[in-house]
C-alpha positions in Angstrom: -64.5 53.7 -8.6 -60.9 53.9 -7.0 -58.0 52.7 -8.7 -56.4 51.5 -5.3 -53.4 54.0 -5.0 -54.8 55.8 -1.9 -55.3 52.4 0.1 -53.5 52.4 3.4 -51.0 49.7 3.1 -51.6 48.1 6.7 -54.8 47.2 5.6 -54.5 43.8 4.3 -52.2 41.1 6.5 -49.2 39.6 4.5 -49.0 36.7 2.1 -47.4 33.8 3.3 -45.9 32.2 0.1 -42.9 35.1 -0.9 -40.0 34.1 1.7 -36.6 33.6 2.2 -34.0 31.5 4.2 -30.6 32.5 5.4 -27.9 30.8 7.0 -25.2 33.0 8.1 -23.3 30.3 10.4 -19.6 29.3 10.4 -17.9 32.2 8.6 -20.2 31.4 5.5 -23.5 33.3 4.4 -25.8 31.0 2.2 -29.5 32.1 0.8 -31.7 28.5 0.1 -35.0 27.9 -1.1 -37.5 26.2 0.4 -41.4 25.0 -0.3 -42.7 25.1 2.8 -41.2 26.0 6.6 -43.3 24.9 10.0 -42.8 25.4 13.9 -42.1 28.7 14.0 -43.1 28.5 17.8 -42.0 29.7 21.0 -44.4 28.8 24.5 -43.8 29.1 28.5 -44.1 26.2 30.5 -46.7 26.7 33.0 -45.5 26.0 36.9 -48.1 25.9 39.5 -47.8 26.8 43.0 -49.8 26.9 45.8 -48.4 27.3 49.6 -49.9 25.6 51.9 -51.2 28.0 54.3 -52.8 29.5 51.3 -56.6 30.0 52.0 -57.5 29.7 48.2 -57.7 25.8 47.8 -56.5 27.1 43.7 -52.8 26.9 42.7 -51.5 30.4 41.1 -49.7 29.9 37.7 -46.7 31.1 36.5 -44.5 31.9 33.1 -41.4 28.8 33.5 -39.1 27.6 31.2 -40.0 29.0 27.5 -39.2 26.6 24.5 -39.5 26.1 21.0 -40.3 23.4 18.6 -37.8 22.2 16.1 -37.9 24.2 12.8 -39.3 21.9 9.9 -38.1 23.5 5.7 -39.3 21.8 3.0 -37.5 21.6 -0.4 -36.8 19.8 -3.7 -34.4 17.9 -4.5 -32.1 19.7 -7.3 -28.8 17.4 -8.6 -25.7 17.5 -6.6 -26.8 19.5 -3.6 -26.4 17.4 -0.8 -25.7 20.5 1.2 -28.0 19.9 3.9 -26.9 16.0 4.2 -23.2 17.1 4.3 -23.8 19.5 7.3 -25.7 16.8 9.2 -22.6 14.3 8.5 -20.9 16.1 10.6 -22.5 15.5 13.6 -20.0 13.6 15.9 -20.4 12.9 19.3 -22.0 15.8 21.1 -20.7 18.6 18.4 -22.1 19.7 15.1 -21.9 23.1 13.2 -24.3 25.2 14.5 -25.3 28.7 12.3 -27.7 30.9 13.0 -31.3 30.8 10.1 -32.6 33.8 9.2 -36.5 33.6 8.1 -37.8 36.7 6.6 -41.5 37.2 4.8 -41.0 39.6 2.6 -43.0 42.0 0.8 -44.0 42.9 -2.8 -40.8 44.7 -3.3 -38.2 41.9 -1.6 -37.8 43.6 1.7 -38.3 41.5 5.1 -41.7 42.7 6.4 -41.3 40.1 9.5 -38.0 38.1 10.3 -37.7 35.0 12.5 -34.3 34.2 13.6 -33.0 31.0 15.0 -29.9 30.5 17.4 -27.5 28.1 16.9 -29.6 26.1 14.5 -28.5 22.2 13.6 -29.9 19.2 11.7 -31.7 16.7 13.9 -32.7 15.1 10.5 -32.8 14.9 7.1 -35.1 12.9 5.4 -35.5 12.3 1.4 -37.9 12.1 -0.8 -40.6 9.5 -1.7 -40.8 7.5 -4.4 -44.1 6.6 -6.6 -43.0 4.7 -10.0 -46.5 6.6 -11.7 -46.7 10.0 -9.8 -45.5 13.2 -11.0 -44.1 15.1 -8.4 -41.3 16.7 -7.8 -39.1 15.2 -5.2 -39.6 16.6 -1.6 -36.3 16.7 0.6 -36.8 17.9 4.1 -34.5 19.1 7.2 -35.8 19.3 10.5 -33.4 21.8 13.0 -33.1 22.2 16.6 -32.4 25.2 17.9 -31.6 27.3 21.4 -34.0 30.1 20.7 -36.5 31.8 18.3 -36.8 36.0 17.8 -39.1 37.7 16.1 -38.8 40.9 15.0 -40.3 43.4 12.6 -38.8 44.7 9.8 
């Protein structure tokens, strides 16, 4: 029987509950924690073309526009951190401090194995918690951010 120490490390694929959040806009760097983070998605919008003189009665697609889906984070509610509804107070017409969110899953050691950064990231809400006078949960808070483009890069 092996005790593991020779095992190839690229074996097994990451866990997905060891992560961090970084938001490094505005002059001011700021590490939060969250539960849970969704839409971590990029596509292409499809166009489809077809000439008419073409003698393939198909339509030929191609890669269009790319977008991504608004970033959802998850966390509790801890007292007198309204940090996230402060920064979405500020939205006035048409301007808003944008930052740019780091997302790194890291490894067993605290380094970022896989990083996901968003550009010019900004609250399109926040919502609160729930309340339930006989459940025992802790209270949810969660931010949902737009933002103009999603890299992913390997660490």
């Amino acid at each position: 029987m092996s005790d593991g120490s020779a095992q190839d490390q690229t074996i097994w694929p990451m866990p997905k509950f060891h992560f961090e959040v970084k938001f490094t806009g505005g002059g001011e760097g700021m590490v939060a924690a969250f539960q849970e983070i969704s839409g971590l998605d990029t596509e292409a919008q499809v166009i489809e073309y077809r000439a008419g003189n073409n003698p393939v009665f198909s339509t030929v697609k191609m890669p269009g526009i790319t977008k991504s889906s608004n970033v959802t984070l998850k966390k509790g509610i801890f007292v007198k951190d309204n940090k996230f509804y402060d920064w979405f107070a500020k939205i006035k017409m048409n301007t808003i401090a944008r930052t740019a969110v780091t997302i790194s899953l890291l490894d067993e050691t605290g380094a970022p194995t896989m990083v996901w950064t968003l550009k010019n990231a900004w609250p399109t809400k926040v919502t609160g918690t729930d309340m339930k006078a006989d459940g025992n949960e802790v209270a949810i808070e969660t931010i949902e951010l737009a933002h103009e483009g999603l890299t992913i890069a390997n660490a």
